[in-house]
ZADO-1210 file (C-alpha; in nm, 4 decimals, padded with zeros to 6 digits):
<atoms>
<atom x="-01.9595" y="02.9639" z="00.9201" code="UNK" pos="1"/>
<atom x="-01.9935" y="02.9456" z="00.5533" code="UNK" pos="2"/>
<atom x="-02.0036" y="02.6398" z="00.3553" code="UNK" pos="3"/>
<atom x="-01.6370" y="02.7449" z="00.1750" code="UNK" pos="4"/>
<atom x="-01.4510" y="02.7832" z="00.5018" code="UNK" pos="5"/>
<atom x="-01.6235" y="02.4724" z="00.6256" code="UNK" pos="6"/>
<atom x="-01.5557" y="02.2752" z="00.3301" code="UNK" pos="7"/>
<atom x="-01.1982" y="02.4139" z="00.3294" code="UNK" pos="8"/>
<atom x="-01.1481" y="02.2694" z="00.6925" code="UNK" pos="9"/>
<atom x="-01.2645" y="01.9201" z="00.5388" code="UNK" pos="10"/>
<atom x="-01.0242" y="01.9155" z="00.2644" code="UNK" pos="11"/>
<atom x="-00.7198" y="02.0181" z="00.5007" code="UNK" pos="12"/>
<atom x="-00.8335" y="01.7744" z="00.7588" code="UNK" pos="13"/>
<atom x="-00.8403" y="01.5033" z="00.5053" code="UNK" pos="14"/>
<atom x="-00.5289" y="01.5743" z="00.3378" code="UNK" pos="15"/>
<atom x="-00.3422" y="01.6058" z="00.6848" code="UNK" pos="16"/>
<atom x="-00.4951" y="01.2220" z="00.7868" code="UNK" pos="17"/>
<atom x="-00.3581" y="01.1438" z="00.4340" code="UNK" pos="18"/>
<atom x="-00.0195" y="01.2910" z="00.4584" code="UNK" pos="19"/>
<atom x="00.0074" y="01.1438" z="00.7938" code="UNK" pos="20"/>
<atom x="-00.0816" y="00.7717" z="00.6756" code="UNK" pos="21"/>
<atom x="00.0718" y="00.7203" z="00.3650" code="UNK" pos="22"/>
<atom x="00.4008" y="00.8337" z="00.5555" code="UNK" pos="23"/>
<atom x="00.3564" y="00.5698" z="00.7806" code="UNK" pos="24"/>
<atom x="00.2731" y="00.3213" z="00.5214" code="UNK" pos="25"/>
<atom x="00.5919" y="00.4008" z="00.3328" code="UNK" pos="26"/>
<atom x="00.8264" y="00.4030" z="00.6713" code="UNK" pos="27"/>
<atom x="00.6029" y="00.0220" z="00.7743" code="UNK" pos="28"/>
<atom x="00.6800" y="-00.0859" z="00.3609" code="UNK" pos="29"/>
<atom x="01.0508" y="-00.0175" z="00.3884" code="UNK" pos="30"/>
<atom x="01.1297" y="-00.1994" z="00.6945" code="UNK" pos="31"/>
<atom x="00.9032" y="-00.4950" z="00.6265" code="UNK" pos="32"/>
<atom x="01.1021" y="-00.5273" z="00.2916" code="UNK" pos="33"/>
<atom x="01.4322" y="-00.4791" z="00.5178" code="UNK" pos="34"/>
<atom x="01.3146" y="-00.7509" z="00.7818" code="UNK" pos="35"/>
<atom x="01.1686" y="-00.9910" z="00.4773" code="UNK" pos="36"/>
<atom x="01.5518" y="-00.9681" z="00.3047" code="UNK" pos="37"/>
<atom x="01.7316" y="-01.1309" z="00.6194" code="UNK" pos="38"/>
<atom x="01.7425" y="-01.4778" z="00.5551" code="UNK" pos="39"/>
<atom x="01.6460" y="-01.6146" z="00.9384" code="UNK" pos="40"/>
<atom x="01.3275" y="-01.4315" z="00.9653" code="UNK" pos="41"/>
<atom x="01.0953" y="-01.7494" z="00.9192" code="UNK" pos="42"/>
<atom x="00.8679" y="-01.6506" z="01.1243" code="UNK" pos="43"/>
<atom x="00.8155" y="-01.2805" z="00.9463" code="UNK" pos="44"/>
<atom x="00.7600" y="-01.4616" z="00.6191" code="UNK" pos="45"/>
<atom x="00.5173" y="-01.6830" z="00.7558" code="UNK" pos="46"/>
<atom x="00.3234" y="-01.3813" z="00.9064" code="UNK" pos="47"/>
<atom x="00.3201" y="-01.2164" z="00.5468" code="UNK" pos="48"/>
<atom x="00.2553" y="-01.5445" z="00.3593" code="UNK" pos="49"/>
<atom x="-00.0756" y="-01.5975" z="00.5822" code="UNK" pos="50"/>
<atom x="-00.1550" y="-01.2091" z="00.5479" code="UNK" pos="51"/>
<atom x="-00.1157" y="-01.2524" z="00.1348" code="UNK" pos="52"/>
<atom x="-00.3184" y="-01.5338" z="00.1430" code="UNK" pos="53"/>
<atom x="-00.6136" y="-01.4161" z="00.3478" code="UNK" pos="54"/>
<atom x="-00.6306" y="-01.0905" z="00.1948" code="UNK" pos="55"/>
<atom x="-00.6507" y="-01.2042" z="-00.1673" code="UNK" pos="56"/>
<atom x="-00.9057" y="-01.4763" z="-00.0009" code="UNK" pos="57"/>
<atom x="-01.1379" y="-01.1907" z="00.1480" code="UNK" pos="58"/>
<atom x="-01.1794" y="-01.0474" z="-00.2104" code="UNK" pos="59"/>
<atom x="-01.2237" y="-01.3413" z="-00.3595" code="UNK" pos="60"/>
<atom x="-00.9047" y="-01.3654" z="-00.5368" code="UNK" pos="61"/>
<atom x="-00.8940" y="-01.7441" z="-00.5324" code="UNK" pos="62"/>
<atom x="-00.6671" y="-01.7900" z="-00.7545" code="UNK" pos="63"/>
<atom x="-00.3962" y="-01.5815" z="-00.6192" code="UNK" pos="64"/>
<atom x="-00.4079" y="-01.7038" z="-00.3063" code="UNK" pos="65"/>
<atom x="-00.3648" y="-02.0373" z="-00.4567" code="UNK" pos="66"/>
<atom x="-00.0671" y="-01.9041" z="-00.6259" code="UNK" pos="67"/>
<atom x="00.0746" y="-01.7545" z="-00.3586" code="UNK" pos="68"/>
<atom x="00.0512" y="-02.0591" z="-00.1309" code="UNK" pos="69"/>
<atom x="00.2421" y="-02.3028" z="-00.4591" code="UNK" pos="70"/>
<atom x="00.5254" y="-02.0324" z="-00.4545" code="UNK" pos="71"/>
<atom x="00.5608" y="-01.9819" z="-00.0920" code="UNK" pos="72"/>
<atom x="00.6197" y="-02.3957" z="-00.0744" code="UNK" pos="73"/>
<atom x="00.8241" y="-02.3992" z="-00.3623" code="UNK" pos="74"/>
<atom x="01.0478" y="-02.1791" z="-00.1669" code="UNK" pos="75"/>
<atom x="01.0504" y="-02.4106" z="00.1086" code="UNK" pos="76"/>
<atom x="01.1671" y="-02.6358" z="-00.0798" code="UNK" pos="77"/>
<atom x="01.4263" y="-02.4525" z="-00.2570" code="UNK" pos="78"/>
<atom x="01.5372" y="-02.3356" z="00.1047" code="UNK" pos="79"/>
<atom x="01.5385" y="-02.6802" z="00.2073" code="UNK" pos="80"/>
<atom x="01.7642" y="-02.8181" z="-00.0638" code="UNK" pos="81"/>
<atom x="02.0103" y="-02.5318" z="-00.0934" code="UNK" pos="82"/>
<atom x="01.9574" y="-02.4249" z="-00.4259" code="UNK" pos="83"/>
</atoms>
């Protein structure tokens, strides 16, 4: 087998695994955004308030994290009071 055809069968492999993931990252995106707009999903926000937080903490966004963490309580307490 030649190093064309064989670097051919890469590229389609690759694109293929790509095709297939973004799709599912776009179809996982869209109802995540659904399930985070219904107001009694607590829990849901919780999950993706942690998830924010670690993940900017594992690349050493600090600050973000930080952020993240003031405005997710600050929507508590919005929630809380009814504004």
């Amino acid at each position: 087998m030649s190093i064309k055809s064989r670097w051919a069968d890469i590229k389609l492999f690759l694109l293929n695994k790509w095709s297939k993931y973004s799709t599912w990252a776009k179809l996982f995106l869209k109802d995540l955004t659904h399930d985070l707009k219904i107001d009694e999903n607590g829990d849901l926000r919780l999950f993706v308030f942690v998830f924010v937080y670690l993940a900017f903490s594992v690349v050493g966004a600090y600050n973000f994290a930080h952020l993240t963490a003031f405005l997710y309580i600050v929507w508590l307490l919005e929630k809380r009071h009814g504004n």
